[in-house]
FIDREN-141684 format. One record per residue: residue in one letter; y, z, x of N, C-alpha, C in turn. Coordinates in steps of 0.05 Angstrom, whole numbers, padded with zeros to 5 digits, always signed. Each point is the difference from the previous one (the first is absolute). Layout:
BEGIN
AYZXYZXYZX...
This chain:
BEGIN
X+03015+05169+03504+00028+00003-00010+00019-00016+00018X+00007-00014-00017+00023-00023+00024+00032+00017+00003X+00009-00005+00019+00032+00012+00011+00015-00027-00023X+00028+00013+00002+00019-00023-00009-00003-00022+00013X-00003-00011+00031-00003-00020+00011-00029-00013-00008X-00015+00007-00009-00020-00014-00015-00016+00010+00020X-00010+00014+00026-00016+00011+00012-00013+00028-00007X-00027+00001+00001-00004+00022-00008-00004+00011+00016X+00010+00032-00018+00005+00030+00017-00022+00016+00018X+00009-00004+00016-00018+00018+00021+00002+00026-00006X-00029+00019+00000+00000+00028+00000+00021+00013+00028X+00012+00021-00005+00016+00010+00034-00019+00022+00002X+00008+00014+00020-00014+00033+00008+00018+00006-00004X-00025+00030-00020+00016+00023-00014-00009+00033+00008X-00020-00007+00017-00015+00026+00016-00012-00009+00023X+00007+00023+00015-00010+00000+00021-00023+00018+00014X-00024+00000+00009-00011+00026+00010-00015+00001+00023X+00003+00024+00011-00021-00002+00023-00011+00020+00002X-00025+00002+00026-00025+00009-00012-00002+00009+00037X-00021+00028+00009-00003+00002+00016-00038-00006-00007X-00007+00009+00034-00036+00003-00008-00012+00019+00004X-00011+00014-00007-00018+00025+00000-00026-00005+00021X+00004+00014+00022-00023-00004+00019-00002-00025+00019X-00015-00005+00014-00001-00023+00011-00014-00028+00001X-00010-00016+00007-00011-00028-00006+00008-00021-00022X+00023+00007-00012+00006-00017-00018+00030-00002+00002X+00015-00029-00005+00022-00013+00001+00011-00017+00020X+00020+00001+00001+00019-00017+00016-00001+00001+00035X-00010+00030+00006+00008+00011+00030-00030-00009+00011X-00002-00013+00013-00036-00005+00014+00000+00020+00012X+00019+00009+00019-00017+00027+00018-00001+00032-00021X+00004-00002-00026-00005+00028-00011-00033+00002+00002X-00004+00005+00008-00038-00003-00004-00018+00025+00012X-00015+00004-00010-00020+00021+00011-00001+00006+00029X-00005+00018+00011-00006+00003+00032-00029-00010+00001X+00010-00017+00028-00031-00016+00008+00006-00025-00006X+00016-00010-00020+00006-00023+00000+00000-00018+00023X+00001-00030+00002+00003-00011+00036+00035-00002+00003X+00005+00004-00025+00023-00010-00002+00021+00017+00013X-00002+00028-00013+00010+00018+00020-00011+00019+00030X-00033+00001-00006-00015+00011+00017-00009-00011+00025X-00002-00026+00006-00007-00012+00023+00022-00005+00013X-00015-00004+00031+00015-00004+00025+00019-00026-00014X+00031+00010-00003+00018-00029-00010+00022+00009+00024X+00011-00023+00016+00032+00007+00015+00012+00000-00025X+00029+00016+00002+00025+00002-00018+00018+00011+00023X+00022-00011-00017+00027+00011+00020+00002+00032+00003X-00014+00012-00014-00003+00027+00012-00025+00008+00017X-00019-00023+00013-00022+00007+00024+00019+00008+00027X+00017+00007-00003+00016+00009+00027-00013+00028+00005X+00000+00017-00023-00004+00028-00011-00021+00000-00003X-00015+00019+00023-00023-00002+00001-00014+00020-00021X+00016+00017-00012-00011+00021-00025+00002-00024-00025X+00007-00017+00003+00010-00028-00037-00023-00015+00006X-00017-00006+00018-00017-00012+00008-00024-00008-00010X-00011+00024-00021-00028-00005-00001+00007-00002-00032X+00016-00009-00024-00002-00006-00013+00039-00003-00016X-00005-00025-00017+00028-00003+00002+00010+00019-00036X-00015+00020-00007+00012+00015-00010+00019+00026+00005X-00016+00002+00031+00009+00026+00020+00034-00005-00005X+00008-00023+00006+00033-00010-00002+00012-00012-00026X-00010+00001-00025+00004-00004-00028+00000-00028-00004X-00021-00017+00003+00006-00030-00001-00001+00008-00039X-00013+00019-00014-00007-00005-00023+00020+00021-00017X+00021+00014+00015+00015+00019-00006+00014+00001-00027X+00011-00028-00006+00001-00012-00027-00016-00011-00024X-00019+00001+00007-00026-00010-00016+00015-00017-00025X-00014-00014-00026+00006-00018-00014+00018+00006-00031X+00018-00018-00004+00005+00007-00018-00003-00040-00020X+00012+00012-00033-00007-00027-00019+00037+00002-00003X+00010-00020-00017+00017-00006-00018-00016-00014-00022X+00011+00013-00017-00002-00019-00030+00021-00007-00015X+00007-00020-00013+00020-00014-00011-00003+00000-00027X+00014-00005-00020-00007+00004-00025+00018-00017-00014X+00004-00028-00016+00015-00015-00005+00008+00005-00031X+00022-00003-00013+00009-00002-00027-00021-00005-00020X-00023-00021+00008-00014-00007-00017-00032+00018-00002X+00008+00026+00015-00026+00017+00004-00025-00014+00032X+00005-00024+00007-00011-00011+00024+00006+00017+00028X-00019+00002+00008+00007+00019+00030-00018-00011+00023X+00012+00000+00021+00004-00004+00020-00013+00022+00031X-00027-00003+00013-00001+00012+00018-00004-00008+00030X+00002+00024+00006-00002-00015+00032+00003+00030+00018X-00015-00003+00029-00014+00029+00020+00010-00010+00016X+00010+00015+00021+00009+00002+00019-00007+00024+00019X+00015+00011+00030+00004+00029+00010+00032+00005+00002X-00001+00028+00000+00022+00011-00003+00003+00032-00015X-00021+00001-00024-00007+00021-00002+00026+00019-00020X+00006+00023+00008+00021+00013-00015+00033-00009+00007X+00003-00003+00027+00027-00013+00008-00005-00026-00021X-00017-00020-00003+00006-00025-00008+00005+00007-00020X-00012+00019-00024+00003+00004-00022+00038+00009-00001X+00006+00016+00014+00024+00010-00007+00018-00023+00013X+00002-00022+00016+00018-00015+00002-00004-00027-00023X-00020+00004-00010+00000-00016-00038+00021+00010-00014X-00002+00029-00004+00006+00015-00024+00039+00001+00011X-00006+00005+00021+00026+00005+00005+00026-00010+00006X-00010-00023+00011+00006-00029+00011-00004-00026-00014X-00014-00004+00009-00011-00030-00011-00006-00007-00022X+00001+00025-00031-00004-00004-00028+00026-00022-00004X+00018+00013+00004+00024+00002-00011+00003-00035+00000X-00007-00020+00013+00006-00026+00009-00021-00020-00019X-00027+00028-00012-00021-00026-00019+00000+00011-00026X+00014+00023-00015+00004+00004-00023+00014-00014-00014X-00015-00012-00019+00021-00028-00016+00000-00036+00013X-00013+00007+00026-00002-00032+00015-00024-00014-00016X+00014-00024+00020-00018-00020-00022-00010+00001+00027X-00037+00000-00002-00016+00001+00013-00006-00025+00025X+00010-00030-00015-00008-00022+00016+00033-00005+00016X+00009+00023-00005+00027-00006+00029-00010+00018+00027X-00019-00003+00010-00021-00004+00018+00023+00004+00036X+00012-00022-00002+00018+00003+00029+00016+00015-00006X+00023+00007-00020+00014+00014+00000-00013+00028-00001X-00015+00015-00017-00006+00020+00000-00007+00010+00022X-00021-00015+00009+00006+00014+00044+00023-00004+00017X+00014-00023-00004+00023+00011+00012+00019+00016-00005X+00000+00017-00042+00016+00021+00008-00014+00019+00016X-00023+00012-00005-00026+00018+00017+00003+00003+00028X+00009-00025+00005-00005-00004+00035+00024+00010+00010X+00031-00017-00013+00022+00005+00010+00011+00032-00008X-00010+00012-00017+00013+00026-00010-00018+00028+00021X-00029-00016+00011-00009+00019+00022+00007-00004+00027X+00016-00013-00002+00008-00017+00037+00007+00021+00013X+00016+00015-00007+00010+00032+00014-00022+00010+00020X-00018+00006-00018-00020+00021+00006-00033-00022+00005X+00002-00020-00019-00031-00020+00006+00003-00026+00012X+00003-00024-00008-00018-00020+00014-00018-00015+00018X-00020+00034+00004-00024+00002+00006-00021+00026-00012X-00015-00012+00009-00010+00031-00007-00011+00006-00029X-00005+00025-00003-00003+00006-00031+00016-00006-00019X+00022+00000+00001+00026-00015-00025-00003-00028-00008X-00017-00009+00024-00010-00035-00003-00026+00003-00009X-00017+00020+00004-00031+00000-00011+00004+00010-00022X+00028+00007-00017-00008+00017-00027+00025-00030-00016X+00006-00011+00012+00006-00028-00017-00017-00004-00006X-00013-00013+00020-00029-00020+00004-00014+00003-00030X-00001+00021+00006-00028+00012-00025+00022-00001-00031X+00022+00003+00003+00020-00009-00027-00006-00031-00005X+00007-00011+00022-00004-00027-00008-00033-00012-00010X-00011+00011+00007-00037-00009-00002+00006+00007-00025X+00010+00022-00013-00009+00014-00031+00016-00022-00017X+00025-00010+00016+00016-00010-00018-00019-00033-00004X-00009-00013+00023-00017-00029-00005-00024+00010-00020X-00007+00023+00001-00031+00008-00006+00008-00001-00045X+00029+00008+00007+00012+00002-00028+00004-00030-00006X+00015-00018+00007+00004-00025-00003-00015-00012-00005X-00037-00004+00010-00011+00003-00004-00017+00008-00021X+00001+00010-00012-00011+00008-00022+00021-00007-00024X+00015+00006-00003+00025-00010-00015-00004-00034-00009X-00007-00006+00028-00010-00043-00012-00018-00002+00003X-00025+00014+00003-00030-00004-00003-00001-00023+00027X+00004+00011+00023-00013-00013+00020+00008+00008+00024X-00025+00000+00012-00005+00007+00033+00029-00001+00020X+00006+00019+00016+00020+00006+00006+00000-00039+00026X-00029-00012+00010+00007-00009+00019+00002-00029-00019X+00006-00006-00023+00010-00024-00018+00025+00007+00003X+00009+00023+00004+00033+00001-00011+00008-00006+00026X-00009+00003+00026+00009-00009+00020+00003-00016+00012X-00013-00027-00002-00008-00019+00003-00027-00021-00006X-00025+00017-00012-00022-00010-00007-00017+00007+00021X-00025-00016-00007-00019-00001+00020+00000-00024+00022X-00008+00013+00028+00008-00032+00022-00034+00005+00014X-00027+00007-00019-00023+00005+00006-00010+00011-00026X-00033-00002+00009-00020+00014-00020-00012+00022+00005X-00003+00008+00035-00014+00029+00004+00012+00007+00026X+00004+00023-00004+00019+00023+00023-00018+00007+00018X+00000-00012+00026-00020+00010+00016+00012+00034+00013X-00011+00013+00009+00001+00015+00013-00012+00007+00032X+00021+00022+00015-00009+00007+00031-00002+00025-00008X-00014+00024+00010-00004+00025+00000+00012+00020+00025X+00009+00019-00010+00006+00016+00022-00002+00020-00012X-00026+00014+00030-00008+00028-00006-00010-00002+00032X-00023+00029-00002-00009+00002+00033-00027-00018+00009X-00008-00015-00028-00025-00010+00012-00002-00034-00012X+00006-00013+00023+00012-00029-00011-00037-00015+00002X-00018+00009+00001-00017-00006+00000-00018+00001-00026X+00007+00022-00016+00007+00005-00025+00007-00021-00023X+00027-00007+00010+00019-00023-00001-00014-00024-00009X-00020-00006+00028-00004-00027-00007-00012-00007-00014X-00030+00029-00002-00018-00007-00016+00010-00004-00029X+00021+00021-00005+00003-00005-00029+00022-00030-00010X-00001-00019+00015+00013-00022-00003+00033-00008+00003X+00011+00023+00014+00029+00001+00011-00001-00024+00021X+00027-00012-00002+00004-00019+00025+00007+00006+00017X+00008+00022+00001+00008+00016+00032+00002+00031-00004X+00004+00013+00022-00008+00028-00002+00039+00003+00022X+00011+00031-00007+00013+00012+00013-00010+00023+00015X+00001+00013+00021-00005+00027+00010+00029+00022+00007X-00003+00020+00000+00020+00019+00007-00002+00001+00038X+00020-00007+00012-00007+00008+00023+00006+00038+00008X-00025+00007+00016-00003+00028+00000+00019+00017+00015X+00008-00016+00026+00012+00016+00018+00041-00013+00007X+00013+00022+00007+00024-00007+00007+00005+00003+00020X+00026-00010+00006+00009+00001+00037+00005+00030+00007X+00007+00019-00015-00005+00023+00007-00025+00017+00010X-00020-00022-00003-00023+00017+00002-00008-00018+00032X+00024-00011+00012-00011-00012+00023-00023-00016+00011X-00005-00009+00019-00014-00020+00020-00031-00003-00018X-00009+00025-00006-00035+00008-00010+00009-00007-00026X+00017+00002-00012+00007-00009-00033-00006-00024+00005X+00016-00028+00011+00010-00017+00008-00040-00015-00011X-00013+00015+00028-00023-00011+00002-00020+00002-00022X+00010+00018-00011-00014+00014-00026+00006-00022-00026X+00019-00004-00004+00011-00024-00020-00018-00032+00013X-00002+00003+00021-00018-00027+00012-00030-00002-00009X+00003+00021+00007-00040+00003-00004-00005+00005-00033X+00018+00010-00024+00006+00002-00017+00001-00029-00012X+00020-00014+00001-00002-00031+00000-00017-00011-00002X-00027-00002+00027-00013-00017+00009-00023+00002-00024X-00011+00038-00005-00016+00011-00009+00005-00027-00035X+00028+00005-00007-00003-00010-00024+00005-00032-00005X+00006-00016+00024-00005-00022+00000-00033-00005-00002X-00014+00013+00018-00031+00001+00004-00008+00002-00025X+00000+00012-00022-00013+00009-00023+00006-00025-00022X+00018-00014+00016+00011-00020-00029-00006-00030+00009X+00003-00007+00030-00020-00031+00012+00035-00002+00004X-00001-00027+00013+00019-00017+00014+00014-00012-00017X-00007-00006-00023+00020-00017-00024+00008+00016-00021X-00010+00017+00000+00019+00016-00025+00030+00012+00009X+00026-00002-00011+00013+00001+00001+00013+00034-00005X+00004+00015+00030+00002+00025+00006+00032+00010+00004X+00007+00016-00007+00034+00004-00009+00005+00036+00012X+00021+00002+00010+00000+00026+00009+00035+00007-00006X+00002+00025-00016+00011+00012-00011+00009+00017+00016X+00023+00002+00015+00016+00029+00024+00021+00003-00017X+00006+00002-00035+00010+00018-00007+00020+00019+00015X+00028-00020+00012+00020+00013+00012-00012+00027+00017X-00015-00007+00015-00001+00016+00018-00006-00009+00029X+00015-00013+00018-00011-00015+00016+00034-00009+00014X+00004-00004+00021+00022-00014+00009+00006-00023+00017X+00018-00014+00011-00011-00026+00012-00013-00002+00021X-00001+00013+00023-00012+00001+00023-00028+00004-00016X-00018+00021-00002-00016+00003-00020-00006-00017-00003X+00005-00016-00028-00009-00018-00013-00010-00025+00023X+00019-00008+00007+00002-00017+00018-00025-00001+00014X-00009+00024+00016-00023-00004+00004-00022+00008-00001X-00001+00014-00023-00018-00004-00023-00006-00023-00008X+00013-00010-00004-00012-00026-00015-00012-00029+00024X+00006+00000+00028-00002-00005+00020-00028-00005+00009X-00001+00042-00012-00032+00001+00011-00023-00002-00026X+00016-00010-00021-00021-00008-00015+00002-00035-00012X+00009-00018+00011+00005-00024+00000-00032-00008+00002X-00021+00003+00009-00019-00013-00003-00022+00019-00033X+00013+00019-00013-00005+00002-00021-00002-00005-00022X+00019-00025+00003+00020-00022-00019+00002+00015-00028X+00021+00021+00000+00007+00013-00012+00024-00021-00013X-00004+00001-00035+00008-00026-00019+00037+00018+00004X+00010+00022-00008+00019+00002+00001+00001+00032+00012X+00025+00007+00009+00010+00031+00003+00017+00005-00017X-00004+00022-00015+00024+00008-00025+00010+00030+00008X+00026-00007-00004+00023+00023+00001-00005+00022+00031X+00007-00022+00022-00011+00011+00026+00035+00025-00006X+00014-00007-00001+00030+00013+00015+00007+00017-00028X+00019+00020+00009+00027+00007-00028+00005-00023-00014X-00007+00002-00022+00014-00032-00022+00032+00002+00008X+00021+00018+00020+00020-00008+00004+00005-00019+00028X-00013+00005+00003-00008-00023+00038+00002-00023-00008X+00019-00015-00008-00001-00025-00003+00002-00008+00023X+00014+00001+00027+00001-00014+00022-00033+00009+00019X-00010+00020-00008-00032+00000+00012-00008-00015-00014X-00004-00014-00027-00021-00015-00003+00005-00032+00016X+00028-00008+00008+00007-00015+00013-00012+00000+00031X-00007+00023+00010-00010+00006+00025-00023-00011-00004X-00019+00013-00029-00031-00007+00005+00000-00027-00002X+00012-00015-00012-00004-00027-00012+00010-00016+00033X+00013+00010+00003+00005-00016+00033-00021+00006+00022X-00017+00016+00000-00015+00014+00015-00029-00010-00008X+00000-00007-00020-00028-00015-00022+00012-00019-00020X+00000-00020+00011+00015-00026-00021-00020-00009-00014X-00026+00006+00005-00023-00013-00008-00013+00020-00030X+00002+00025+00011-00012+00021-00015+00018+00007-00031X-00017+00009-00016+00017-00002-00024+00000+00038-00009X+00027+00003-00007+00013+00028+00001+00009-00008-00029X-00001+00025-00017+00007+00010-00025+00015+00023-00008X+00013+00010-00023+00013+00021-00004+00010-00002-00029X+00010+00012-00008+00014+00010-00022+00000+00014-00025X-00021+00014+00001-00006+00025-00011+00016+00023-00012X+00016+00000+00023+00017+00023+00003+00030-00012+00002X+00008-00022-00005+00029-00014+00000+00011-00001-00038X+00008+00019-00011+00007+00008-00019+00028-00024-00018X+00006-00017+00015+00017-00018-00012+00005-00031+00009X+00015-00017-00013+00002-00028+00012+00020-00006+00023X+00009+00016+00000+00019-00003+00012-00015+00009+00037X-00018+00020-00003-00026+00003+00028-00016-00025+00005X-00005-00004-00030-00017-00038+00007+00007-00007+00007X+00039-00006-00008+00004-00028+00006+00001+00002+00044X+00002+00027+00007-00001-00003+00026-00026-00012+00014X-00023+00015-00012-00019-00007+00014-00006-00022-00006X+00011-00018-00024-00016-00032-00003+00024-00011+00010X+00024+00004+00008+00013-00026+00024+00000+00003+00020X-00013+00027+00002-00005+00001+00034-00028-00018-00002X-00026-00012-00007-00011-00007+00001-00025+00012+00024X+00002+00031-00002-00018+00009+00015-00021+00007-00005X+00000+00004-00029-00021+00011-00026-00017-00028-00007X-00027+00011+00004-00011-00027-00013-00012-00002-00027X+00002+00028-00010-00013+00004-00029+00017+00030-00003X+00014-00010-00018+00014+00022-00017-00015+00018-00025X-00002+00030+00004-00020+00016-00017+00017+00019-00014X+00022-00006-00020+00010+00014-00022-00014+00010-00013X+00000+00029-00010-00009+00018-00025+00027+00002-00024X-00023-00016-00015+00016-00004-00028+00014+00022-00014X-00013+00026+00005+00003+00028-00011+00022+00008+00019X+00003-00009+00019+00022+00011+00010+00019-00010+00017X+00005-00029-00002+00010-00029+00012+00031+00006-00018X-00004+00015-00032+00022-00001-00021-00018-00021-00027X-00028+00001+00006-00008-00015-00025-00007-00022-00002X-00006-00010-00011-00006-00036-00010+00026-00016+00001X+00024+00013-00006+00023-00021+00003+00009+00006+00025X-00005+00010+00022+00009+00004+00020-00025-00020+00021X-00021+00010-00007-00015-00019+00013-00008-00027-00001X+00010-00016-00026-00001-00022+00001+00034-00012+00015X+00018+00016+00000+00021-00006+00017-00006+00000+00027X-00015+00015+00009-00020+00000+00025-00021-00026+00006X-00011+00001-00018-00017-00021+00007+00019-00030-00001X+00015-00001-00019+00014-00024+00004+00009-00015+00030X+00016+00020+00000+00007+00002+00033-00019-00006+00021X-00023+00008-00002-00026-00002+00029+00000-00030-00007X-00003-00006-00031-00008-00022-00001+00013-00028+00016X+00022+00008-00002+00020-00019+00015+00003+00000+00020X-00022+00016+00018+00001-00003+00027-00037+00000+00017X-00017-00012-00034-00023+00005+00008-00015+00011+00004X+00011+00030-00010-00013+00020+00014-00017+00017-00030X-00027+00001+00009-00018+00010-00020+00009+00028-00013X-00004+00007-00023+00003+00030-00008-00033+00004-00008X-00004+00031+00014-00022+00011-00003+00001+00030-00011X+00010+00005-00026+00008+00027-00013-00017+00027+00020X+00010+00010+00005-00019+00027-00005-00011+00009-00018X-00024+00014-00006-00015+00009-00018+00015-00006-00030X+00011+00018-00016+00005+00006-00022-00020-00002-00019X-00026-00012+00002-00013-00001-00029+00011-00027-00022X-00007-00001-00023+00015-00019-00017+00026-00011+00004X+00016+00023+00006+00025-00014+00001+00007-00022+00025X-00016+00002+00017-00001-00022+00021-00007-00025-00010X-00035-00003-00005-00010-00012-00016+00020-00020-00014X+00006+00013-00025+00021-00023-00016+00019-00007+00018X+00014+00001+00019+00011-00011+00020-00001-00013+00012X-00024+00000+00017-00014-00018+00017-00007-00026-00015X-00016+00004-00025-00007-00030-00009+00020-00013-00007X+00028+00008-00007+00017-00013-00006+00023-00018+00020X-00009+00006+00023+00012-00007+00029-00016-00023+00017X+00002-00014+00007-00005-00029+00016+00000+00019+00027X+00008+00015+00009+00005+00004+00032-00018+00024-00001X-00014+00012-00019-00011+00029-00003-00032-00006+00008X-00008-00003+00023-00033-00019+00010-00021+00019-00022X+00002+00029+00008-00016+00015-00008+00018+00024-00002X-00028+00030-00014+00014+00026+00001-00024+00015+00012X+00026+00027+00001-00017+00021+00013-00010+00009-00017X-00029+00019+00010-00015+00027-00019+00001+00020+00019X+00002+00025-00013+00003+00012+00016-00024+00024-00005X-00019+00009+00015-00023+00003-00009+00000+00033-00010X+00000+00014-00020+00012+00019-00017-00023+00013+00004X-00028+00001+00013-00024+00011+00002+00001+00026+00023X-00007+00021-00011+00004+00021+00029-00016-00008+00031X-00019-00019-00011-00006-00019+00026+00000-00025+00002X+00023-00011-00014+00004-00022+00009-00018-00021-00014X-00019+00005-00003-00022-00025-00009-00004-00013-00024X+00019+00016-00013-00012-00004-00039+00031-00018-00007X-00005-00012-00018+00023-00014-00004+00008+00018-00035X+00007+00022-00005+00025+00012-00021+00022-00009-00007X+00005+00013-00021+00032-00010-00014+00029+00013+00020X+00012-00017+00006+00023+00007+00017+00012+00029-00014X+00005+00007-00020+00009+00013-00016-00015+00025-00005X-00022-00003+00003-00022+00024-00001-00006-00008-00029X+00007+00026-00019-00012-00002-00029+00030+00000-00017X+00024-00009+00011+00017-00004-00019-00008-00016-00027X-00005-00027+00016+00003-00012-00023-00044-00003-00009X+00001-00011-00029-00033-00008+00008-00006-00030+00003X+00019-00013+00009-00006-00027-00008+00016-00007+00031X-00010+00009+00022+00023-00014+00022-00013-00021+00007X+00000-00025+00008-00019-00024+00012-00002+00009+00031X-00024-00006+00004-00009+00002+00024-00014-00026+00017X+00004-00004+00034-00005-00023-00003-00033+00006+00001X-00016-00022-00002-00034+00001-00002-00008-00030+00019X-00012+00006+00019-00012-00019+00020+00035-00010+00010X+00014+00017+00009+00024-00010+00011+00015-00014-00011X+00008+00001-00023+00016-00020-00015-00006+00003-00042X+00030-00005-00002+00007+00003-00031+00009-00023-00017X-00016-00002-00008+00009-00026-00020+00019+00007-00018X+00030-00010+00001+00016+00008-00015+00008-00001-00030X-00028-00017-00015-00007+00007-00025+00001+00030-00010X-00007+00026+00020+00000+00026-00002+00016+00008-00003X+00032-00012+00017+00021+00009-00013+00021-00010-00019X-00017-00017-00019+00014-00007-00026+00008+00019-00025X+00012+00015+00011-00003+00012-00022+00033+00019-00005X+00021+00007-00022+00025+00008+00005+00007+00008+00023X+00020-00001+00005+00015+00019+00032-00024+00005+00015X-00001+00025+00020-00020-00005+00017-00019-00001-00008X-00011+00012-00017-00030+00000-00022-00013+00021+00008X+00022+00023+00001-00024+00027+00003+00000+00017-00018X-00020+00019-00003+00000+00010-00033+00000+00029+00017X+00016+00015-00007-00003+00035+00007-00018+00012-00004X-00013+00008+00010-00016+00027-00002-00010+00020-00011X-00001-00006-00026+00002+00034-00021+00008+00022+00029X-00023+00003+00002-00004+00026+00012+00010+00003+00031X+00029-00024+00002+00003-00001+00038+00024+00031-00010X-00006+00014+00026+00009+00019-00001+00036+00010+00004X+00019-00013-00017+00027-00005+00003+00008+00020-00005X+00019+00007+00006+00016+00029-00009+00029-00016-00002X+00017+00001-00026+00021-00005-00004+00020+00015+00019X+00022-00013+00011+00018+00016+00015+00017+00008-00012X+00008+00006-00019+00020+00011-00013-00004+00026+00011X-00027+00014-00004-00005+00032+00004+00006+00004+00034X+00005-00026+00012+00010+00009+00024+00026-00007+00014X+00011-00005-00019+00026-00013-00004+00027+00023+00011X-00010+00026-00003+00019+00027-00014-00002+00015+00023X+00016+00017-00001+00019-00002-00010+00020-00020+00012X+00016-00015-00019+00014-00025+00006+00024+00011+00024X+00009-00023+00015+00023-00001+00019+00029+00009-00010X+00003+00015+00017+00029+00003-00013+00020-00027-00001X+00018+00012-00024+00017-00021-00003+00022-00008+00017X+00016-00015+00002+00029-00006+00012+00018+00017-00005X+00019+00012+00017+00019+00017-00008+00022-00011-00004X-00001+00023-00028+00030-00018-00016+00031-00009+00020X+00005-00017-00008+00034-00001+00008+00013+00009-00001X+00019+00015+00030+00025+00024-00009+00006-00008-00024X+00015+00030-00010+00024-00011-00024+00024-00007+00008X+00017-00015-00009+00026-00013+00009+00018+00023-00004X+00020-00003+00017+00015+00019-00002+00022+00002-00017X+00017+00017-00011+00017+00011-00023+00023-00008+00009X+00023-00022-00012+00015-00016+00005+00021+00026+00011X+00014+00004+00025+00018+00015+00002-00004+00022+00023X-00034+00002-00006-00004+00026+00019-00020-00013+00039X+00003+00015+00010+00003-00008+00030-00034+00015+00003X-00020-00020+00014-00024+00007+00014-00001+00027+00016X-00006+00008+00003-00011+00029+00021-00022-00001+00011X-00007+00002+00027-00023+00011+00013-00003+00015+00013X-00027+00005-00013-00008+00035+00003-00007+00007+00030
């Protein structure tokens, strides 16, 4: 159907919905997962190893406290739109409550605007954080809709393909694992924090060495301190493992330490330091890529503010050389990465309660998630509408409406004006 201007009519959104998950191992949140997992159960530093009771597993302190929630979109023309995220029942109620109000009736491919009303109308209270991870996942539903709407792969609408197969690095606890199954590099969790002092210190060494040993001298070994770690610390930590030739360090400091990562990089001009996981907007990039301390930038698409936030991100590295290496996400990285010149490779992030098996990032949401096989995805796999995942009959959603209630109270009305003649009183 053509408009008066002779263009034809785009479907808008005319529903919106979201979805929590019933139980755990499936969606958006990686750490909702069974106990025993490596993910939550093994020796990992976190900014809460100070606390020596948070220590022995990072559910003790709620890393999964939110567990996962979906949006679904639903366009004029019956076409809908999905996409997982974490966030859980808060995310659901800052949809319903908030953030409907700006995509009821939008036309779907106004893409920048629609996050920046999202972004600027949460500024009060978000531009970090969960209010930016429950965009994120608006925006994925909304490309995942676009997508389907023009019958093609969300990473054509972005720029095309700049390759034929998505290699992959693995990170889990056993990078030896890793190699065998044809990953180009492996990540590890480092175990111990500066709270745990001098015997930690040595303990993360012999830790190191153990898993350099298991993998030979050329495979390319990556260690993950997950903001838990500070500059002295780091500093030499990494000092005493310089003959480990450890390929990068990711997210040694608080993602707010912009002037510590300036310390490490002066302290190790040689060694290559990473981060950004946990930097929720562009406006955090744009610090760490002109400071030029970052040597690989690791945005999560699910919670960066989305696909249109992260290609504003990546733009930016690009112009200063500097590689983007998403964090996990599953598919939605994927179409990203191939569509980027500066994107070398991606992460997996190994979804197995030990690490070894290579599973669907998503658990059993969808049944069709691509997985990589011998380290790498030929992106023929993801030809297919928007991201190309097909739901689940049976993934276990629970509509939030039923948890919606009882609703917030309203705004209170406006005095009444007063009666021309007669004089205020207070009581």
């Amino acid at each position: 159907m053509a408009s008066k201007n002779g263009v034809t009519a785009f479907p808008k959104i005319k529903e919106i919905k979201t979805f929590i998950i019933q139980g755990v191992g499936s969606g958006g949140d990686y750490h909702n997962v069974k106990g025993g997992h490596w993910l939550i159960d093994s020796k990992i530093a976190t900014p809460m190893s100070g606390c020596e009771e948070y220590r022995k597993s990072r559910t003790s302190w709620g890393i999964n406290v939110l567990g996962s929630f979906c949006v679904e979109l639903e366009a004029t023309d019956g076409t809908k739109g999905f996409a997982t995220g974490f966030g859980g029942p808060p995310a659901c109620w800052l949809v319903a409550e908030h953030f409907k109000r700006f995509l009821i009736g939008a036309d779907p491919r106004d893409t920048n605007q629609l996050f920046e009303m999202m972004y600027r109308a949460s500024m009060f209270y978000g531009r970090k954080g969960l209010p930016v991870a429950v965009i994120s996942v608006i925006d994925l539903a909304i490309w995942d809709l676009l997508g389907k709407i023009r019958n093609e792969p969300v990473y054509k609408m972005i720029g095309g393909a700049t390759r034929e197969r998505l290699w992959f690095y693995c990170t889990g606890p056993e990078p030896a694992s890793a190699k065998e199954a044809g990953f180009t590099g492996a990540k590890v969790a480092l175990p111990f924090s500066p709270g745990e002092g001098p015997q930690g210190m040595r303990k993360n060494i012999e830790y190191l060495k153990q898993k350099r040993s298991e993998v030979g001298p050329d495979f390319p070994l990556r260690v993950d301190c997950y903001m838990s770690l500070n500059v002295p610390y780091t500093v030499e930590l990494v000092e005493k493992c310089k003959d480990l030739d450890i390929d990068w360090w990711e997210e040694c400091l608080s993602p707010d330490d912009f002037d510590g990562h300036a310390l490490l990089k002066r302290a190790h001009p040689t060694v290559k330091f990473t981060t950004g996981e946990h930097e929720y907007s562009r406006y955090g990039f744009r610090k760490l890529i002109e400071g030029r301390n970052i040597d690989i930038i690791q945005p999560d698409v699910m919670w960066v503010g989305g696909m249109t936030e992260l290609l504003k991100v990546s733009a930016m590295a690009a112009a200063y050389d500097i590689p983007v290496v998403p964090h996990a996400s599953g598919p939605y990285s994927y179409h990203f990465v191939v569509s980027q010149s500066n994107c070398p490779f991606q992460e997996y992030l190994a979804n197995s309660p030990d690490g070894k098996s290579v599973l669907p990032v998503f658990g059993n949401l969808f049944t069709n998630e691509p997985i990589p096989t011998k380290g790498y995805l030929d992106i023929t796999e993801l030809d297919k509408p928007g991201f190309g995942l097909e739901i689940n009959p049976s993934a276990p959603l629970i509509d939030a409406v039923g948890i919606l209630n009882p609703a917030p109270s309203r705004s209170l009305e406006p005095p009444p004006q007063e009666e021309s003649g007669k004089a205020t009183s207070v009581a």
